[in-house]
BADOMI-63049 format. One record per residue (C-alpha): x, y, z. Coordinates in pm, whole numbers, plus 50000, padded with zeros to 5 digits. Example, Ala and Ser with C-alpha at 12.3 -4.5 7.8 and 13.67 -1.06 7.14 Angstrom:
2
512304955050780513674989450714
This chain:
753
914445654723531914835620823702914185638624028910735655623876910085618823724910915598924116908255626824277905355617524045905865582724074905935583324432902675602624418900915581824235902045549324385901035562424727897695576524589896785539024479896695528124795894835548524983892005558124753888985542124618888325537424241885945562824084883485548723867884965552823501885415526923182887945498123222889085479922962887365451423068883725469423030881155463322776882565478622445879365476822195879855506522029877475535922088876195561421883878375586822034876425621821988878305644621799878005683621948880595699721720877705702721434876545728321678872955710621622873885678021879872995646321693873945607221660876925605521482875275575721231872525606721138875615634721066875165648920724879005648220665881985624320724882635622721042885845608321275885395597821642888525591321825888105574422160890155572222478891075536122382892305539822029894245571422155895835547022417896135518222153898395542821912900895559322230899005593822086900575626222276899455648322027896815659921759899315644521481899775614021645896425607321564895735620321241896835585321088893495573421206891505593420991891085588220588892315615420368893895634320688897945639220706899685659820962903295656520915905405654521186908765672121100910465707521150909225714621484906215718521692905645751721540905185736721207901885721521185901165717020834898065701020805896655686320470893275669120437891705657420116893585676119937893945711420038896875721620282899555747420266903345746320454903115780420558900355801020690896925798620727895325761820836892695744420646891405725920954890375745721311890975730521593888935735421877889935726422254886925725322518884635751522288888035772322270889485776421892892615778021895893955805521692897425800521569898355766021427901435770821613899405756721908898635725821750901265706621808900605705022140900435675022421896985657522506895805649622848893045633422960891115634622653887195621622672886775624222265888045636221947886255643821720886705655121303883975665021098885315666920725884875688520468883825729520507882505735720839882265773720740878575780420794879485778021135882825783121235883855808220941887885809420910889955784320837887415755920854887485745020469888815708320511886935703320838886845711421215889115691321492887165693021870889375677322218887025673622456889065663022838887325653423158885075675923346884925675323691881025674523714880845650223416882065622723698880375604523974882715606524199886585613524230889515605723993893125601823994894685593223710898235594523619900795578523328904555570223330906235558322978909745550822863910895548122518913535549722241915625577122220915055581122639911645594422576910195598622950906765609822943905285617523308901655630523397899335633623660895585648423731892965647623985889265653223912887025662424261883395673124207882705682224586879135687124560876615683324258876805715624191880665723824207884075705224104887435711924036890565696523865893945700823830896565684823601900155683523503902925671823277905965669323141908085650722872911705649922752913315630522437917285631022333915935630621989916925609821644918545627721388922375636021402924075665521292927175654821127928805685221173928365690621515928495647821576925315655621791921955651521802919685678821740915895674821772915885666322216913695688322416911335686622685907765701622765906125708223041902565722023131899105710723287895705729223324893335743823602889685734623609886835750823772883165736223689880235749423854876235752923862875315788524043871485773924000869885748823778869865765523509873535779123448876675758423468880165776623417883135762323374886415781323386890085762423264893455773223237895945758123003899585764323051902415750522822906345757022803908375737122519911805738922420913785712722116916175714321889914545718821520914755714821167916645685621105916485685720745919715666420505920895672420213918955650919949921895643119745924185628520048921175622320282923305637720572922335661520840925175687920807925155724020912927405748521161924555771621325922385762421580918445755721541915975754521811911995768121911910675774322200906945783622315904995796922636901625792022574899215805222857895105801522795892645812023021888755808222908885325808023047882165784122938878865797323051875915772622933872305780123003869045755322935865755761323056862445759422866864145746122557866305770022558870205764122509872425794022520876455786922499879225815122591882455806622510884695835122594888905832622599892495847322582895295831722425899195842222470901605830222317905125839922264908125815922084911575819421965912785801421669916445798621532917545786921190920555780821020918745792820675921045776020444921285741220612924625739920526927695739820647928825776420477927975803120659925935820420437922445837620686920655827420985917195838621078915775841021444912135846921467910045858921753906375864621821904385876322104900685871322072897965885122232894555866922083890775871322255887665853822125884285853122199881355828422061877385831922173875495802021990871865802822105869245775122060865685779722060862575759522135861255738721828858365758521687856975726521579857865688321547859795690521245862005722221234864905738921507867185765121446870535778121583871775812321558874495826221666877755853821653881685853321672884335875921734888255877221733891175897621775894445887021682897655906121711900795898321692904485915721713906965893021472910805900721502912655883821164915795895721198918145878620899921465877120940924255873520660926965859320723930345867420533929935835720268926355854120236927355888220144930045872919880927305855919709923995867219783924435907119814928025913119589927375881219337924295895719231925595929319223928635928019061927275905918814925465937518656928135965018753931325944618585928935938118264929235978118246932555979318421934585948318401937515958718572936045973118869933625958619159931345968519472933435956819803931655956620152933535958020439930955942820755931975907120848927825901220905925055922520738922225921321001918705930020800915965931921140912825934421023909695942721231906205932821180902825941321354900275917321242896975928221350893565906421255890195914621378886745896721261883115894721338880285869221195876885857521253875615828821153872495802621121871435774521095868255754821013867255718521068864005705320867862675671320947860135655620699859435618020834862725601520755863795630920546866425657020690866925692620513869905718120707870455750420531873015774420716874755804020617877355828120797878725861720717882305870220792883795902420843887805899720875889805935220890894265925020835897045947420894900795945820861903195972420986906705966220872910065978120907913005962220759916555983320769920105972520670923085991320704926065984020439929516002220443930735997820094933456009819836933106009119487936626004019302936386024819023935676060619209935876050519564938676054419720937106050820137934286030020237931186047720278927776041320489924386030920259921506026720511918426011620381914786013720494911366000320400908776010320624904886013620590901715996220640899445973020441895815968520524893355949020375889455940720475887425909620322884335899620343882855861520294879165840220267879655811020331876345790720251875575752720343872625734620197872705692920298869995666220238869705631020396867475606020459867985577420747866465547320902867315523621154869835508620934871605541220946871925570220714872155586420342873415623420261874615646020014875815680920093877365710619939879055738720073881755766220098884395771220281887935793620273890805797720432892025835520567893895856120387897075877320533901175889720490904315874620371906625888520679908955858120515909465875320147910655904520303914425892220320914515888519943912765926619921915235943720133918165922619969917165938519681916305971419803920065966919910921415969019588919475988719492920596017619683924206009119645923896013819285921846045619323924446055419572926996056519289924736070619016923966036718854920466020618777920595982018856917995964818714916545935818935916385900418811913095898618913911055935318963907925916019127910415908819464911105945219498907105951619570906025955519920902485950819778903315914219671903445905620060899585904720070897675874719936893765868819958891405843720094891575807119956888105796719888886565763119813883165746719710882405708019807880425684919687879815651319885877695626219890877915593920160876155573020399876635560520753875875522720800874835505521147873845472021019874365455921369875405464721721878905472921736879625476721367879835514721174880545515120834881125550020667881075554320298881455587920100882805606919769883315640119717884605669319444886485698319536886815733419328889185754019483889635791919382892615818519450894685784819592897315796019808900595778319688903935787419839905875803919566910265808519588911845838519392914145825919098917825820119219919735817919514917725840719719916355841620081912565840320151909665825520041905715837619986902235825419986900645836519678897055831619554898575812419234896475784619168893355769919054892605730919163889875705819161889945673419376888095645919398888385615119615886605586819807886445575520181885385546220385885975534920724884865504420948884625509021336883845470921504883755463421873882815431921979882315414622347881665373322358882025361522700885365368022856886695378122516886235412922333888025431822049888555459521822888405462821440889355499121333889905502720978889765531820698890655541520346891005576120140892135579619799892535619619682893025628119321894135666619354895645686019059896055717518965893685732618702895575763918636898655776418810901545790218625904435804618896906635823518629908945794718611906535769018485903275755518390901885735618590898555730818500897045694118526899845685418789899135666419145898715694819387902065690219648902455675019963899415656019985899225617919985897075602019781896585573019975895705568920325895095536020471894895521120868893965493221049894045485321403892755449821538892845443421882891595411922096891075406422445890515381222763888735392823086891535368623321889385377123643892555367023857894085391624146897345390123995895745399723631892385414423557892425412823185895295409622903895055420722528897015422322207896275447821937898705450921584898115481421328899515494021017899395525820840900195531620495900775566820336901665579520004902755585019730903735618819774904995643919486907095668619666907015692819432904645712519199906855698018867905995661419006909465651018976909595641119264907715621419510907615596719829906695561319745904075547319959905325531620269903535512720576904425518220966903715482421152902665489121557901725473321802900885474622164900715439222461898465457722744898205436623099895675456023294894925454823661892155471223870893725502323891896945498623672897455494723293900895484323164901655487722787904345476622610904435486722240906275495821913905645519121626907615516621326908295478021385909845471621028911965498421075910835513420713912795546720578910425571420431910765608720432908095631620571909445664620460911045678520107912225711519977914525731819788916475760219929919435781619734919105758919493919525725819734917495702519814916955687420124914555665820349913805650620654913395615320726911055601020919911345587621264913025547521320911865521921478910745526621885909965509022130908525519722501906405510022803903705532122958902495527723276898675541623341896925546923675893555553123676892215551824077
């Protein structure tokens, strides 16, 4: 690593001297605050005229907050939470609301005009990032799946989007030896063709401690970069062609017990991930007419381990492995306006998904005493009291198979009505999905039963089959607004849903019972199950989560530089898909459509930049409230109707103020000092509400001395050093939790040349 880490620095170090800046934003520019034109819509507009809360994250404020990835960001945003704990395969995401652990996403994320489609690429690290932008609420007219809370767009630097070439590059130290290292060149070599190239790589020792091991747990490093190709065959076409590469390996899930806050538990954990995506942008305009083609691949393959008990017994590990194979393809067309006041889009989707999952469950010897002979003698001594079920294998491996195959289609509209100062959009889009599930789970026990047994004999168990299931969804969006020079006024409603799909996780707790099943049937017993539902393959299917909202808000430009954003809105949500535990000490877990819910909240955020002679500044502020319960949702163990819906905050609150001075001297070109504070919570970690996270606030800031082609930061996150827990859960009948990260401090060097 510090080899890797001397080579880049050389490079860029070098590279400053010899080349000429390229004409791109410094600090020290004008920073009035434009009406950045917001594309994801699919119909471009301002984003003061949007009909529909909308987030803009800049280059600066990325900078400002040390962001490396999507969740490092989401504490900019009102109503938005994404968690950072587990690992970088667990992206939980929850906005306004609506959210699930497991699963399906409620937010799409979509990098370059490619949507990503496993959250398991979320987590991943930014580079050279031009925009971000979130549009809230369903987005489902026009990007179907997994859109209800809202849509997340990157948009990085484009060779041809420059005037002329640029090196950039970034070097950063921090607590817990976080090195962060990156590098990129941009070349458009004629007007009509560029290309890029870009690289990275990051390492951390990590924070949390396993006691037992009297190590820590959660280093890793990642590495990965992309390839860009951008090119106009004539005036009329421009293609652009990138490939994203990403390899990441860290320890994981460093969850304590909630009852001696400790990290404690004798198997390993880890995940790793190879991500490789090619893709290919075609865009067409002539004669009014606008024709996108957005066509990609995704692989992915990752390997996680788990010490499934986090304890130090040794009761079952899991391992997990996917390989995915994922293609889509998106043709959104734009047409001449017909007349002054109306312009449509139209346009279809496709996907194909699949997916080979490995679960293999292992039980340890602590595992098959309690799990697998617990529950079964339990029923054979209340027959039998003197005699028992004995198994002989030191480990019980159950390996479990699963082909996940999902395919869709949609098309979809959209129409734009323009009355004077009057705005009408109606769109609508029709989504085919078709979801399959092969399985095969086996286990192989050699047992003795006391009473007529005198050898151990062989019981092999098998479930094996297939699951299919096709839906269908319209997802309809009618909005109204109205907007003047002062800004804008709109009210909206629409649908949106998240995807249906398989439990592969339940199917530990199925086979465990299918387990004793057969042992009892082996001996000419019937053993009746605790709970028959668990024994069901057909339980592992659960439908599409659907939602209707119902918003109404304004965007405010009262003066240059200042954007003030104002909304409310009311959720119903139907068929919610809650995460649901079998009673006892058992193994997996399930998403189930369980729930009914209706949420209703209220957002506002202020955006300020300001420039008086050799002084400028930032003001970056926002607020959500969220008021989510449950209207009906009863899980066999309890009613919890009129409860607070799990895992989402209710409050979300930021502000960032920075202020600057233009120095103008060789030695310094400009210096600033920016301060923020977040503040999160409370959180109810469970659906009983008993119990929670209080709110707490995370104090940053960040002391940036900039030269003409240099930026040094020095910052903090976490100044006050405040203890807060991101994560809670109960497994076996434990609880346990993960606390957030402590206090850090770093310096990041940026070139920019």
């Amino acid at each position: 690593m510090g080899l890797k880490v001397r080579i880049i620095v050389y490079f860029l170090v070098c590279s400053s001297v010899v080349l000429r800046a390229a004409s791109t934003e410094s600090w020290a520019d004008t920073v009035y605050l434009p009406d950045v034109e917001v594309s994801v819509s699919r119909i471009a507009k301002p984003a003061t005229q949007q009909q529909m809360q909308v987030n803009v994250i800049d280059p600066r404020l990325i900078n400002e907050t040390q962001a490396v990835t999507p969740k490092d960001i989401s504490a900019l945003m009102p109503n938005v939470y994404m968690p950072d704990y587990g690992s970088a395969m667990t992206s939980s995401i929850y906005i306004r609301g609506l959210g699930s652990r497991i699963n399906e996403p409620v937010m799409g994320m979509v990098v370059d005009g490619v949507p990503l489609m496993d959250k398991n690429m979320y987590d991943h690290a930014m580079q050279d990032v031009k925009r971000i932008e979130l549009l809230c609420g369903p987005q489902g007219s026009m990007y179907g799946r997994n859109s209800a809370a809202g849509i997340m767009e990157i948009r990085t630097i484009q060779p041809l989007d420059l005037a002329s070439q640029l090196i950039r590059g970034k070097i950063s130290y921090a607590t817990a030896n976080q090195v962060q290292a990156q590098a990129s060149v941009y070349r458009p070599e004629r007007d009509d063709f560029g290309w890029g190239i870009a690289a990275r790589y990051q390492r951390t020792d990590g924070f949390y401690y396993n006691e037992y091991t009297d190590a820590k747990i959660d280093g890793g490093q990642q590495a990965g970069g992309r390839l860009i190709f951008d090119g106009k065959p004539s005036m009329a076409w421009r293609i652009t062609g990138i490939v994203y590469a990403d390899w990441l390996k860290q320890g994981a899930f460093p969850y304590a017990s909630a009852h001696t806050g400790t990290i404690a538990y004798n198997r390993p954990a880890s995940y790793e991930r190879i991500a490789l995506v090619p893709s290919l942008r075609a865009d067409y305009k002539q004669d009014g007419y606008h024709l996108n083609l957005t066509a990609s691949y995704q692989f992915m393959q990752d390997d996680m381990h788990m010490d499934q008990d986090y304890t130090t017994a040794d009761i079952f590990t899991l391992r997990q492995t996917q390989r995915q194979h994922n293609a889509t393809f998106d043709a959104l067309l734009n047409a001449p306006k017909p007349c002054d006041w109306y312009e449509w889009t139209v346009g279809i989707s496709s996907f194909a998904k699949t997916n080979v999952m490995q679960a293999p469950v292992t039980f340890m010897r602590e595992g098959i005493e309690e799990l697998i002979l617990g529950n079964a003698n339990r029923g054979i001594q209340s027959v039998f009291p003197d005699d028992s079920i004995c198994i002989s294998n030191t480990t019980l491996p159950i390996p479990s198979c699963f082909d996940l195959i999902n395919v869709g289609a949609a098309a979809y509209h959209q129409s734009h009505f323009r009355f004077g100062h009057w705005h009408i959009n109606a769109g609508f889009r029709i989504d085919y999905e078709h979801a399959r599930m092969n399985y095969l789970s086996t286990a192989d026990v050699n047992y003795r039963f006391t009473m007529i047994m005198t050898d151990f004999e062989d019981v092999h168990t098998q479930i094996k089959g297939i699951q299919r299931r096709n839906y269908f969804q319209f997802l309809p969006r009618l909005a109204l607004s109205y907007d003047n020079s002062w800004g804008t006024i709109y009210a909206y409603a629409a649908k949106g849903y998240k995807a249906g799909g398989y439990n592969p996780q339940i199917f530990s707790t199925i086979t465990q019972n299918q387990v004793m099943t057969d042992l009892a049937a082996d001996m000419g017993l019937h053993l009746e199950i605790a709970d028959p539902r668990y024994s069901d393959v057909t339980i592992t299917s659960y439908k599409p989560e659907t939602d209707w909202t119902f918003e109404l808000g304004a965007h405010f430009m009262p003066v240059d530089g200042l954007k003030i954003d104002l909304d409310a809105f009311h959720i119903q949500c139907i068929d919610q898909q809650v995460t649901v535990f079998p009673n006892g000490k058992t193994t997996g877990r399930m998403m189930a459509n369980a729930a009914r819910s209706r949420i209703w909240g209220v957002e506002t955020a202020i955006h300020y930049r300001w420039q008086k002679g050799e002084w400028q500044g930032i003001v970056d502020a926002s607020y959500g409230f969220t008021d989510a319960r449950f209207l009906d949702f009863n899980d066999g163990m309890g009613d919890y109707s009129g409860h607070y819906i799990p895992y989402a905050p209710q409050h979300t609150a930021h502000t960032l103020v920075q202020a600057g001075y233009r120095v103008g001297h060789k030695w310094l070109n400009a210096i600033s000092l920016s301060a923020r504070i977040n503040v999160i919570g409370p959180i109810f970690w469970n659906e009983q509400n008993d119990c929670m996270q209080s709110a707490y606030p995370l104090l940053g800031a960040t002391l940036t001395l900039d030269w003409k082609y240099a930026q040094l930061e020095l910052w903090g996150k976490n100044l006050s050093n405040s203890k807060y827990d991101v994560f809670y859960f109960r497994s076996m009948g434990n609880d346990f939790l993960q606390r957030g990260k402590p206090r850090e401090l770093g310096a990041t060097l940026r070139f920019e040349i």
